[in-house]
ZAMI-435438 format. One line per 8 residues: number of its first residue (from 1); for each residue x, y, z of C-alpha. Coordinates in steps of 0.05 Angstrom, whole numbers, always signed. Layout:
! residues N
NUM) X,Y,Z  ...;
END
This chain:
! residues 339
1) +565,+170,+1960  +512,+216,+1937  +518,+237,+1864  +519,+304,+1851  +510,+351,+1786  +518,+431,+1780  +476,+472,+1726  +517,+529,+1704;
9) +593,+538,+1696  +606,+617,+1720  +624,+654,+1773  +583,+622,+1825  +592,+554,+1805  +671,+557,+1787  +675,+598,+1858  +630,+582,+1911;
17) +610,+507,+1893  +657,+466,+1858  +710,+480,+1906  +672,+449,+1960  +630,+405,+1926  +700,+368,+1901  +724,+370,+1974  +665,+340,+2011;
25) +686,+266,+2016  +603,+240,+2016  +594,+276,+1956  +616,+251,+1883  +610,+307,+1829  +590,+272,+1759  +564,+318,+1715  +564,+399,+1702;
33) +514,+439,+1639  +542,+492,+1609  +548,+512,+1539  +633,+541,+1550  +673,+501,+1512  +726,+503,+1560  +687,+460,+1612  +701,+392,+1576;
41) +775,+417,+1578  +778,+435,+1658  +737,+373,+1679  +740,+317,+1620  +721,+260,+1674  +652,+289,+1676  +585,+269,+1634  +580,+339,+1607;
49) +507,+371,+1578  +489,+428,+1543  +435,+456,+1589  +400,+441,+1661  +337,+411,+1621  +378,+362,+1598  +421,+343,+1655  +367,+329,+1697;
57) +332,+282,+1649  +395,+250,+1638  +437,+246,+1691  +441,+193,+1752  +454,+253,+1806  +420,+245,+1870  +442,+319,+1884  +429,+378,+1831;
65) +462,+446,+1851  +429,+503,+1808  +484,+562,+1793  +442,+582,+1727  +413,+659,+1722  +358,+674,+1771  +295,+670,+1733  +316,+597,+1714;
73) +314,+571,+1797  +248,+566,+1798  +236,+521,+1737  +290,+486,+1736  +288,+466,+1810  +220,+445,+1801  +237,+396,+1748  +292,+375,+1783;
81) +244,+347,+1840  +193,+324,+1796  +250,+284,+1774  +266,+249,+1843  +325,+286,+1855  +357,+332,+1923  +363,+406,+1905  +415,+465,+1922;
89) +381,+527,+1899  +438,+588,+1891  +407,+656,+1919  +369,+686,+1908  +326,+617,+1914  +274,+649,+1874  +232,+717,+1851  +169,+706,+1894;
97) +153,+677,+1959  +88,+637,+1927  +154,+603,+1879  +185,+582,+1932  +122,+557,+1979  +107,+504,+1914  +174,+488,+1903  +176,+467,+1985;
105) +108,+432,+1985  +135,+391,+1928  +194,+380,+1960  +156,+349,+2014  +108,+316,+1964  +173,+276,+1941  +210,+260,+1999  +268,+296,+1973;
113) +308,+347,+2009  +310,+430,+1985  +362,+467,+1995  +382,+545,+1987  +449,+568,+1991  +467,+621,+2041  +534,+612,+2053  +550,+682,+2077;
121) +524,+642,+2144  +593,+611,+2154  +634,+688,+2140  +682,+698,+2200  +664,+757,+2213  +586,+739,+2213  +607,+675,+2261  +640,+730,+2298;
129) +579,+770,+2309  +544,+707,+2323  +595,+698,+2380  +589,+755,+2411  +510,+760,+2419  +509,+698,+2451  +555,+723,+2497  +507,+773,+2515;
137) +572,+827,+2522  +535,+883,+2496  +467,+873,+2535  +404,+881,+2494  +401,+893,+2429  +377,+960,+2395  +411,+976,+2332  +444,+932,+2281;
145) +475,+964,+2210  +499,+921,+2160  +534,+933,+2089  +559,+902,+2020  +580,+964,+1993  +635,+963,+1916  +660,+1019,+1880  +627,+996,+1812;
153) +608,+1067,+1782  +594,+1044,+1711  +545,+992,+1695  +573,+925,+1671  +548,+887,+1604  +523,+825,+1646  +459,+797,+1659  +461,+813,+1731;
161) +458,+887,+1716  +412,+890,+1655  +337,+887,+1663  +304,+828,+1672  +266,+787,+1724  +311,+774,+1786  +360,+825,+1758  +398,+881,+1800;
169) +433,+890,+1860  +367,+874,+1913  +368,+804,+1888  +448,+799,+1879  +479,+829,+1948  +402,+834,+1980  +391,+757,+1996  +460,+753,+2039;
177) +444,+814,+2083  +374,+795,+2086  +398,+718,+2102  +437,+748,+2159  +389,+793,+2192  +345,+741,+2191  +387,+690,+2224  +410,+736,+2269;
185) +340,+776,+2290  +279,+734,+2260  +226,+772,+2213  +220,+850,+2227  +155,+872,+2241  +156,+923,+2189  +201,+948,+2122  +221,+1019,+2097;
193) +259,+1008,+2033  +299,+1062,+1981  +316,+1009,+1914  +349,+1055,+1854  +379,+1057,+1802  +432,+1113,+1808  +487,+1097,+1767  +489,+1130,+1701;
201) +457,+1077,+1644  +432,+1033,+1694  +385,+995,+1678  +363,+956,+1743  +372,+972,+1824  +438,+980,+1845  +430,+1012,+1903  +385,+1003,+1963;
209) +373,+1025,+2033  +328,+977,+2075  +300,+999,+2142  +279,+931,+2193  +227,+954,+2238  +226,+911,+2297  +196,+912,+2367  +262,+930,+2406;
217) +306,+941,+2353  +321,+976,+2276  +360,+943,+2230  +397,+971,+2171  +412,+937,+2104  +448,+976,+2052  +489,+969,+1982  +517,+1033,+1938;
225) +563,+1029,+1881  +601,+1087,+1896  +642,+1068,+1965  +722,+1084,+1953  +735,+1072,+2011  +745,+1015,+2057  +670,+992,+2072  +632,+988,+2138;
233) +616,+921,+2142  +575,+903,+2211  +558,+959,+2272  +519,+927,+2333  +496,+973,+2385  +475,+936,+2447  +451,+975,+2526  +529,+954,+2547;
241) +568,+977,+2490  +574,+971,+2407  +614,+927,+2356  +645,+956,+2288  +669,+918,+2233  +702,+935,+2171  +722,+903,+2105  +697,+836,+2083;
249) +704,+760,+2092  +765,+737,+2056  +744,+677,+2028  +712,+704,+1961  +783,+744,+1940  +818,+681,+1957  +769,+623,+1917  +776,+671,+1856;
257) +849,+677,+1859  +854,+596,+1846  +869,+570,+1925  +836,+521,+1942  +798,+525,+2016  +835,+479,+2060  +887,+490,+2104  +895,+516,+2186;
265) +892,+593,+2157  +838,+587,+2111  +782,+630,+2128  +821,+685,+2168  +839,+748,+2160  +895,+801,+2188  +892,+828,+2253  +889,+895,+2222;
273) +818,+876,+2203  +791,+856,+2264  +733,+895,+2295  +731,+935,+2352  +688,+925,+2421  +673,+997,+2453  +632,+1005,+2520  +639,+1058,+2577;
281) +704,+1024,+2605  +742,+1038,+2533  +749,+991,+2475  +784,+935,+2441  +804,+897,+2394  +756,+828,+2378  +797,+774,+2343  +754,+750,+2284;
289) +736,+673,+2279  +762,+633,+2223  +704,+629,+2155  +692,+566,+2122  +636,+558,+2065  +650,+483,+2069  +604,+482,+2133  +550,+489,+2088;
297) +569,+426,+2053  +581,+392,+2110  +513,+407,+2146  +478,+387,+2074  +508,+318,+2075  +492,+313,+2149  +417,+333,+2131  +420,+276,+2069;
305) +454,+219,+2112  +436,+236,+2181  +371,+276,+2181  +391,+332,+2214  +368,+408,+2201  +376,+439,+2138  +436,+497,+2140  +367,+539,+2125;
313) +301,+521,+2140  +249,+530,+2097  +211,+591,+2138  +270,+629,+2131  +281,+619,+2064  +214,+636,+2046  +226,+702,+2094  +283,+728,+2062;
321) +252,+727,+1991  +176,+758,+2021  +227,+817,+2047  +252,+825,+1970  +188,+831,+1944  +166,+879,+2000  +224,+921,+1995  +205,+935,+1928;
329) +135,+943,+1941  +160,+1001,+1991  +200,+1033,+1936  +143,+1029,+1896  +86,+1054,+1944  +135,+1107,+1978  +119,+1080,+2051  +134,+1031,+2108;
337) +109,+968,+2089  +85,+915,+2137  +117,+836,+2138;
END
């Protein structure tokens, strides 16, 4: 059994971690730090500590999955492996590329095992889009669009959207589209980038518009607060024909309503929701795969037991936070920036 510990007790830990974490038979969850009362209430089997600091110095976990605000990744996942210990980094995995380059050198250093969570890998409709370029249906290529788009007008009172280091919606929404583009495409060339702040009283991006500049191909990443309607979510433009998506994994919605992720219908979504295939013969409907954020899990333990590849390597980690910090250097400097 590998022991394993979570820093932080909100959204992302309650949501996106325990769930699993509690499900994966290899792993044994024994302690959680948070400072809400009503932890020692929800879990009373656990060793429970006030902070990360302390958990790590105290606790027997092999495993330490860090949930805490952004600015506290790199520190805390740095003592975490000084401390002999596997890490889960939530994303964003940290503020700067150079962060994360020491925090995988002393990974390495330590013979233990870094990990950043990008579970918007294992989305249906991602796996979907997955499917279909290997299939090679809609020939090369040349234009991909993808969005995470809300109807949040007015700025919340929450650390995500107040000022601060590793604040905003670039390093909240930003790391899964990046993630994906990434997996999907490799490293643009290039980077044309529009990160505001357009709500009124915002404090911090909550909007941005990134241009990928590759060889054969652009790529568009966008987020705005102000879409009402039902969202674009994917549009892939191939030689042979094009792929449009709408509306959004359902696995989030249903983790926060309270059900738990097993099941043969976990993961899917309506019919109605399925995306639509379009070349010059007509179009159709394209059934959506089944998500599962467990995968993630699983392909952790397999990387702990087994030695297989981590869920995300290293380089493209390290990729998706250099294209953060150049997207803002393109806001910045007003121009295309090179990778």
């Amino acid at each position: 059994m590998i022991k394993t510990a979570v820093i932080g007790y909100g959204l992302s830990a309650k949501t996106f971690h325990l769930p699993f974490i509690l499900l994966q038979p290899e792993l044994e969850l024994v302690a959680i730090s948070s400072s809400q009362p009503e932890l020692r209430l929800e879990y009373p089997q656990l060793t429970h500590y006030q902070n990360g600091d302390e958990l790590i110095r105290l606790s027997d976990a092999d495993l330490v999955v860090i949930t805490s605000p952004n600015d506290s990744h790199y520190p805390l996942a740095k003592q975490a492996l000084l401390a002999g210990k596997h890490v889960l980094v939530e994303k964003p995995f940290v503020l700067t590329e150079a962060e994360g380059r020491q925090l995988f050198e002393l990974a390495e250093q330590q013979q233990r095992q870094l990990f950043v969570y990008h579970n918007r890998r294992f989305d249906g409709d991602f796996l979907t889009l997955q499917q279909l370029l290997e299939s090679d249906e809609l020939g090369p290529i040349r234009y991909f669009e993808s969005h995470f788009d809300r109807f949040r007008p007015v700025p919340r009172q929450r650390w995500r959207e107040q000022q601060g280091a590793g604040t905003g919606i670039l390093y909240d929404l930003g790391p899964h589209l990046i993630d994906q583009a990434i997996a999907l495409f490799g490293a643009p060339e290039a980077l044309t980038a529009r990160c505001r702040a357009l709500r009124q009283g915002s404090d911090t991006v909550d909007y941005f518009h990134l241009l990928l500049h590759y060889a054969d191909k652009e790529v568009v990443l966008h987020s705005s607060p102000f879409c009402a309607l039902p969202t674009t979510r994917f549009i892939l433009q191939g030689d042979l024909g094009s792929y449009h998506k709408t509306g959004l994994d359902p696995q989030e919605d249903a983790l926060r309503a309270g059900q738990k992720p097993v099941g043969a219908h976990w993961g899917l979504e309506p019919a109605a929701m399925y995306g639509v295939v379009a070349n010059a013969d007509g179009q159709r409907t394209y059934p959506t795969l089944a998500g599962n954020y467990q995968l993630f899990y699983q392909q952790l333990v397999a990387t702990l037991q087994q030695g297989k590849a981590s869920p995300v390597s290293a380089t493209e980690a390290l990729q998706g936070i250099r294209l953060i910090e150049l997207a803002l250097q393109s806001q910045q400097r007003g121009r295309t920036v090179e990778f």
